[in-house]
TORPA-748670 format. One record per residue (C-alpha): residue in three letters; y negated, z, x; residue number from 1. Coordinates in nm, 4 decimals. Layout:
<lumdrens>
+------+----------+----------+----------+------+
| resn |       yy |       zz |       xx | resi |
+------+----------+----------+----------+------+
|  ALA |        Y |        Z |        X |  NUM |
...
+------+----------+----------+----------+------+
</lumdrens>
This chain:
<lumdrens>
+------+----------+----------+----------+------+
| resn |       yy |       zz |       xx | resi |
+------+----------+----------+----------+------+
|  UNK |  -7.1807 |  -6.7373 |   5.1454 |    1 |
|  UNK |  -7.2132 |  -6.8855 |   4.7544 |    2 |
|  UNK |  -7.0469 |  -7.2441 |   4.7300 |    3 |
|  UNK |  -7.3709 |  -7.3766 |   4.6218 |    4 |
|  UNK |  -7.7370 |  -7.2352 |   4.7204 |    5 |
|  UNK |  -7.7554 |  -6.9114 |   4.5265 |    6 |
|  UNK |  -7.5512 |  -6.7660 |   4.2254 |    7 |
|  UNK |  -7.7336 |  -6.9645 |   3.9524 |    8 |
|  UNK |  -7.6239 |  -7.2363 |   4.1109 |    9 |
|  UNK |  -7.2561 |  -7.1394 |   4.1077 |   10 |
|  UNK |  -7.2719 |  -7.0696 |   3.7482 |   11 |
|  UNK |  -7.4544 |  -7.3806 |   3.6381 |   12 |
|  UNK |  -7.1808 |  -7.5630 |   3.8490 |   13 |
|  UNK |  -6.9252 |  -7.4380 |   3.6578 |   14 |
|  UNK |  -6.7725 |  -7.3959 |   3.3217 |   15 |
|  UNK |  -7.0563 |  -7.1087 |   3.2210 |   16 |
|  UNK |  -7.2517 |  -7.3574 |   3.1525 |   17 |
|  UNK |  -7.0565 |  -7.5851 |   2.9275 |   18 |
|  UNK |  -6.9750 |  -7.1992 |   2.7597 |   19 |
|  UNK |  -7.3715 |  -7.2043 |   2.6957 |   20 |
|  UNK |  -7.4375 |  -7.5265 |   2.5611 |   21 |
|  UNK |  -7.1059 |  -7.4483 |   2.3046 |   22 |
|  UNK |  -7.3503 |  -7.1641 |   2.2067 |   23 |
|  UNK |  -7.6879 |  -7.2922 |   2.2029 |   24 |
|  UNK |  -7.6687 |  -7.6581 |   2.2391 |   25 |
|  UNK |  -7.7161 |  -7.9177 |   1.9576 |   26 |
|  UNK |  -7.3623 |  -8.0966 |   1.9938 |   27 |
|  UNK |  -7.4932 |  -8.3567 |   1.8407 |   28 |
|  UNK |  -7.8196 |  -8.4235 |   2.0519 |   29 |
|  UNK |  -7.6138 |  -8.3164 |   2.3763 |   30 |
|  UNK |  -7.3852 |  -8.6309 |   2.3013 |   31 |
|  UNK |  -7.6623 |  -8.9172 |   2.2883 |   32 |
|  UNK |  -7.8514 |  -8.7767 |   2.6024 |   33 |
|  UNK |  -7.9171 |  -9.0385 |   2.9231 |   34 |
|  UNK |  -7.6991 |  -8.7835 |   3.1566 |   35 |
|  UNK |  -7.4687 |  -8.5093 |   3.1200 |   36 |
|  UNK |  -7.7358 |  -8.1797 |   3.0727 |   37 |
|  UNK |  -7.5822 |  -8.0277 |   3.4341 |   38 |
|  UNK |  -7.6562 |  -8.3536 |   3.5790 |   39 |
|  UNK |  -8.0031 |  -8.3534 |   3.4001 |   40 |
|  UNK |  -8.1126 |  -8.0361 |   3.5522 |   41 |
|  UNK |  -7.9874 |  -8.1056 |   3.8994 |   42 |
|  UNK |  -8.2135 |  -8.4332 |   3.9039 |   43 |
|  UNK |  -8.4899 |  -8.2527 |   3.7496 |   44 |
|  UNK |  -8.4715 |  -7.9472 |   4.0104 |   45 |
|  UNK |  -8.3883 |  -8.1977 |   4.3095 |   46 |
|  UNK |  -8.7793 |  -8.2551 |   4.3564 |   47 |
|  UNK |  -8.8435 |  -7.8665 |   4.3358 |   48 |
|  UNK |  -8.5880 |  -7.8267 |   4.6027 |   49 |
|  UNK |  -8.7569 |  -8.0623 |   4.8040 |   50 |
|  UNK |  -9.0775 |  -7.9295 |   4.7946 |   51 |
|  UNK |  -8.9045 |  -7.5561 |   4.8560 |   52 |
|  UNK |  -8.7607 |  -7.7428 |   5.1991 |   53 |
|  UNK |  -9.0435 |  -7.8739 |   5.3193 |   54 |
|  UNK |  -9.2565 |  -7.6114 |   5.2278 |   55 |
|  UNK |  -9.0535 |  -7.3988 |   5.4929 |   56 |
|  UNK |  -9.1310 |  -7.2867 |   5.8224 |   57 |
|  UNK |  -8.8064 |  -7.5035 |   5.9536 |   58 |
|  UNK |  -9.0080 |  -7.8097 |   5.8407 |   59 |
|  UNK |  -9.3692 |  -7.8623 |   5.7481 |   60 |
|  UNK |  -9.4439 |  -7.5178 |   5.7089 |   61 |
|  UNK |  -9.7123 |  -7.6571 |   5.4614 |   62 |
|  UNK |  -9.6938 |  -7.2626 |   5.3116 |   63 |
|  UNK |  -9.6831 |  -7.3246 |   4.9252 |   64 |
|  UNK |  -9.6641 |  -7.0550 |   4.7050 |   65 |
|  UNK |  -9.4193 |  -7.0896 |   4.4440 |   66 |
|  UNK |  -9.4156 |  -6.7552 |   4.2412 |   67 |
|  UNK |  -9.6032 |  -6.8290 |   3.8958 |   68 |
|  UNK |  -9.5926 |  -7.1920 |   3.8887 |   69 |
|  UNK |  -9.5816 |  -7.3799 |   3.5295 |   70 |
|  UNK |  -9.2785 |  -7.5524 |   3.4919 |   71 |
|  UNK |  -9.4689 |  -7.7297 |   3.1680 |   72 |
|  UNK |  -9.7069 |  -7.8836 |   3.3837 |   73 |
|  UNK |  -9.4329 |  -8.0870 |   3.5401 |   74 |
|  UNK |  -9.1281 |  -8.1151 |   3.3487 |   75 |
|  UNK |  -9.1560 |  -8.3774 |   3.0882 |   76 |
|  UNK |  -9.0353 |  -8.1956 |   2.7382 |   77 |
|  UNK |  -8.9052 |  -8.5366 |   2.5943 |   78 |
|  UNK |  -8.6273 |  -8.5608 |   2.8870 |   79 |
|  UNK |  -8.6335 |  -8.3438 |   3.1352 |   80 |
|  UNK |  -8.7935 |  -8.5768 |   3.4079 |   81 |
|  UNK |  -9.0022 |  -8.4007 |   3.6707 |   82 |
|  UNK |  -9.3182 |  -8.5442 |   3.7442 |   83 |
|  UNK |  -9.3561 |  -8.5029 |   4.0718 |   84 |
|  UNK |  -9.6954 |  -8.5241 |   4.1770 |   85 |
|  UNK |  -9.7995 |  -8.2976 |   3.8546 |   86 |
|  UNK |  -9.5804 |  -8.0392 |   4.0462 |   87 |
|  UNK |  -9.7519 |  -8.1060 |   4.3663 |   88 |
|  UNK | -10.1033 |  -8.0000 |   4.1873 |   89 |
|  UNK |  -9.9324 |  -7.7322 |   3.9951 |   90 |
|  UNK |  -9.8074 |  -7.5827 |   4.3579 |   91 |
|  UNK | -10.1188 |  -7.6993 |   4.5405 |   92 |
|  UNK | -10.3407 |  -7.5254 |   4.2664 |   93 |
|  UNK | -10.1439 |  -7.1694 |   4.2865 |   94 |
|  UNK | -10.1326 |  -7.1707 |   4.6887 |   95 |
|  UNK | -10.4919 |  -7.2558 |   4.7575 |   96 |
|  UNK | -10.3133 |  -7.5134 |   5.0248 |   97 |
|  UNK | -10.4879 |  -7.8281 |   5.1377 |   98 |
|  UNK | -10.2148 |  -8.0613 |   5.1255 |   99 |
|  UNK | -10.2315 |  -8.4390 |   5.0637 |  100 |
|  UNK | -10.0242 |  -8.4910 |   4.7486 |  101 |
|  UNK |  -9.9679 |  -8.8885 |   4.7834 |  102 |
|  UNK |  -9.7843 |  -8.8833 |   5.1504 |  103 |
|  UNK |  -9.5720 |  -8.5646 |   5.0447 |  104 |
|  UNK |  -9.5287 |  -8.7903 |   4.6875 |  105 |
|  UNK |  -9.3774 |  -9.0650 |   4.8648 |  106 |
|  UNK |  -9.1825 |  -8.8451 |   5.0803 |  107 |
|  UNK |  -9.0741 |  -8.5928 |   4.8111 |  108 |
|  UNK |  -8.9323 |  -8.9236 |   4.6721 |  109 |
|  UNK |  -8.7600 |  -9.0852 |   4.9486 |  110 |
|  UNK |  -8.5424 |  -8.7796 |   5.0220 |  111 |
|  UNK |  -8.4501 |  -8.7592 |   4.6387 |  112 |
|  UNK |  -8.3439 |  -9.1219 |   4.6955 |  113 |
|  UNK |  -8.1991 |  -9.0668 |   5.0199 |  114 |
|  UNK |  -7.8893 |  -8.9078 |   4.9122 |  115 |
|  UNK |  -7.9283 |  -8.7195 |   5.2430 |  116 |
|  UNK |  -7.8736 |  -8.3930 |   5.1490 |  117 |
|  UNK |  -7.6355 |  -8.1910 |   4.9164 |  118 |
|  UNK |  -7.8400 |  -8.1610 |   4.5637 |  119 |
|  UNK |  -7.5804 |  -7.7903 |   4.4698 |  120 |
|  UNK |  -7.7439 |  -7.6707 |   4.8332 |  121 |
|  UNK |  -8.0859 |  -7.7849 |   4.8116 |  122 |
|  UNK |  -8.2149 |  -7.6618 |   4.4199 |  123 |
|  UNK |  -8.2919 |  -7.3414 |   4.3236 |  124 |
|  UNK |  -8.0895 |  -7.1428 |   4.0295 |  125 |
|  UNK |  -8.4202 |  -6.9870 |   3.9101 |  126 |
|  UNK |  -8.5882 |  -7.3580 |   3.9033 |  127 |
|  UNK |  -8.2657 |  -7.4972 |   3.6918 |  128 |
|  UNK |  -8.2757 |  -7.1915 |   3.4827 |  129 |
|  UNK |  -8.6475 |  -7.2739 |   3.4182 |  130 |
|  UNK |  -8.5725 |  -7.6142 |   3.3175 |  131 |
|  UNK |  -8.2561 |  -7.5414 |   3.1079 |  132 |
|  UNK |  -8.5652 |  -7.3277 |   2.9030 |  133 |
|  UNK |  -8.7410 |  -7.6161 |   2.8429 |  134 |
|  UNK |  -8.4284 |  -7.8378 |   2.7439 |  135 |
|  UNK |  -8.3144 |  -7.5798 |   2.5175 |  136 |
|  UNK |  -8.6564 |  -7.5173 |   2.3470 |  137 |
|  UNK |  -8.7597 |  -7.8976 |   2.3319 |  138 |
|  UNK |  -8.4790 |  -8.1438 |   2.2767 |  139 |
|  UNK |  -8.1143 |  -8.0177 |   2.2808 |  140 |
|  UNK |  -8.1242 |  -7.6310 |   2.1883 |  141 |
|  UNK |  -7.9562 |  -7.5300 |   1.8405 |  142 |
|  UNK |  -8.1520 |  -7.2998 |   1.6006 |  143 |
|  UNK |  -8.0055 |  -6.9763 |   1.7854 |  144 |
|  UNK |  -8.2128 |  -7.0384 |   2.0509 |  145 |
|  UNK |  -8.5526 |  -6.9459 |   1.8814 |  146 |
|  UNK |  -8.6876 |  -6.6597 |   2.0686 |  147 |
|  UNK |  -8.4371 |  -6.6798 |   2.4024 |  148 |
|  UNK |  -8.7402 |  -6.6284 |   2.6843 |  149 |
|  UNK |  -8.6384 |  -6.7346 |   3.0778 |  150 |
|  UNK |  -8.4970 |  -6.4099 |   3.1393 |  151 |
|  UNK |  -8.3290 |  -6.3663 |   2.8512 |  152 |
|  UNK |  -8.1158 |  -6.7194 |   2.8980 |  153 |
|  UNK |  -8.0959 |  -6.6205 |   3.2946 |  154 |
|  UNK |  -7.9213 |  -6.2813 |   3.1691 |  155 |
|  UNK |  -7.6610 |  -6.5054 |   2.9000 |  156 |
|  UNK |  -7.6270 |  -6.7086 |   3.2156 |  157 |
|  UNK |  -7.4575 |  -6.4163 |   3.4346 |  158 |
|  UNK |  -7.3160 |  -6.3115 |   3.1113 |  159 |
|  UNK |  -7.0958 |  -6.6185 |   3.0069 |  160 |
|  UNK |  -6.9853 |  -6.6756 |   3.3735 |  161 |
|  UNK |  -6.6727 |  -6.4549 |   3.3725 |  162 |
|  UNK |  -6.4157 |  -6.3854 |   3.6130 |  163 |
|  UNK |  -6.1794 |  -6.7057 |   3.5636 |  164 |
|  UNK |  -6.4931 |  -6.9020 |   3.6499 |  165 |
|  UNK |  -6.5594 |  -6.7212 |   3.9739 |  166 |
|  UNK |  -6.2021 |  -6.7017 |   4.0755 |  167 |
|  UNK |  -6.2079 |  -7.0852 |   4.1052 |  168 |
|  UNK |  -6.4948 |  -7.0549 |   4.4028 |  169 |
|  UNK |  -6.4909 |  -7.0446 |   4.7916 |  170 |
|  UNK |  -6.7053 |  -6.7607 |   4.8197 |  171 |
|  UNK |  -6.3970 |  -6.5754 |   4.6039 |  172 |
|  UNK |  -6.1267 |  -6.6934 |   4.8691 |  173 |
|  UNK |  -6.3375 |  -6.5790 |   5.1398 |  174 |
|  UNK |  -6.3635 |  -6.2601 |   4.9709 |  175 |
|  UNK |  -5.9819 |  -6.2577 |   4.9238 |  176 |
|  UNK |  -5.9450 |  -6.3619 |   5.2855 |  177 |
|  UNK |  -6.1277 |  -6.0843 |   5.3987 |  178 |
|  UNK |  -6.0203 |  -5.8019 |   5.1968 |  179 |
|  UNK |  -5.6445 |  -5.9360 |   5.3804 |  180 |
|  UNK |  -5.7713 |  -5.8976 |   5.6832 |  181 |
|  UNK |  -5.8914 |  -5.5852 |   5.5412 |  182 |
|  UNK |  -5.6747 |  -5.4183 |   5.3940 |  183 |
|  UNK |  -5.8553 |  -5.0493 |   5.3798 |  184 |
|  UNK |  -6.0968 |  -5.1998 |   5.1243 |  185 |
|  UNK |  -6.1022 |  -5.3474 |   4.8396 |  186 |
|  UNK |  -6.3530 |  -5.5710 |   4.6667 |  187 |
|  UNK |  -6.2585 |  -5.7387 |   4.4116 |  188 |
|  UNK |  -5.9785 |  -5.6538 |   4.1086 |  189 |
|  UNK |  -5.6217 |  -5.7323 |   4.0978 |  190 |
|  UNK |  -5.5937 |  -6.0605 |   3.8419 |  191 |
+------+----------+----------+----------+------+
</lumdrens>
């Protein structure tokens, strides 16, 4: 299992990212923002994650369709904020679902106060890579990253996370663990 909810996550948890920003950040604009930019994405994703989760079949099985959804209909290009009813439209709009976006609103935003549940389990890479896009194109990105598409930056992503940054996970103990108990096969390299 990944320390956090998928391998985006695990690499915007750790160094890769700071790697990144060194790379394509404006130092300078990184400094004077509200929140560190990994703790800006993780707030911004936390309502995403939400909606994800109660989308499910384990809970509301309200059946939203995220695949295609505009992240610039919701995420506010000044700071990163996620609007969240805007993103209840934008994934109402796509799935064709009759949903009543004020009560799952006020309940999208009671579990984001709640504290309830681990934000690293609960968001989606592919959502923080999506909003990382947005950061980098509208207030913190450097001049190198004219051009850099979602894919693109989700590629540099797996790039810059090396194997000093995954050696430091769980999921790479487990693996060592294993390949002990193991001993006819062998995963990973010898450091």
């Amino acid at each position: 299992m990944t320390d956090t909810h998928d391998l985006e996550t695990m690499i915007f948890s750790s160094e890769a990212l700071d790697t990144l920003l060194k790379e394509f950040g404006e130092s300078s604009v990184i400094k004077k923002l509200s929140l560190p930019v990994r703790s800006l994405l993780i707030t911004a994703a936390l309502p995403i994650g939400y909606l994800r989760w109660l989308s499910s079949p384990s809970q509301r099985n309200i059946g939203l369709t995220f695949k295609g959804i505009s992240f610039a209909k919701f995420i506010n290009r000044r700071n990163l904020d996620t609007d969240i009813y805007d993103l209840i439209m934008e994934t109402k709009k796509i799935s064709r679902t009759a949903i009543h976006p004020g009560v799952l609103k006020k309940e999208i935003q009671r579990l984001c106060c709640s504290g309830a549940h681990d934000p690293w389990q609960l968001c989606s890479g592919h959502d923080m890579v999506e909003i990382l896009s947005i950061g980098l194109a509208s207030i913190f990105g450097n001049c190198r990253t004219k051009g850099i598409t979602k894919d693109s930056l989700d590629a540099i992503l797996r790039l810059v996370y090396d194997y000093n940054n995954f050696c430091k996970t769980k999921l790479c103990n487990s693996m060592l663990t294993w390949e002990k108990a193991n001993p006819v096969f062998k995963v990973l390299r010898s450091t």
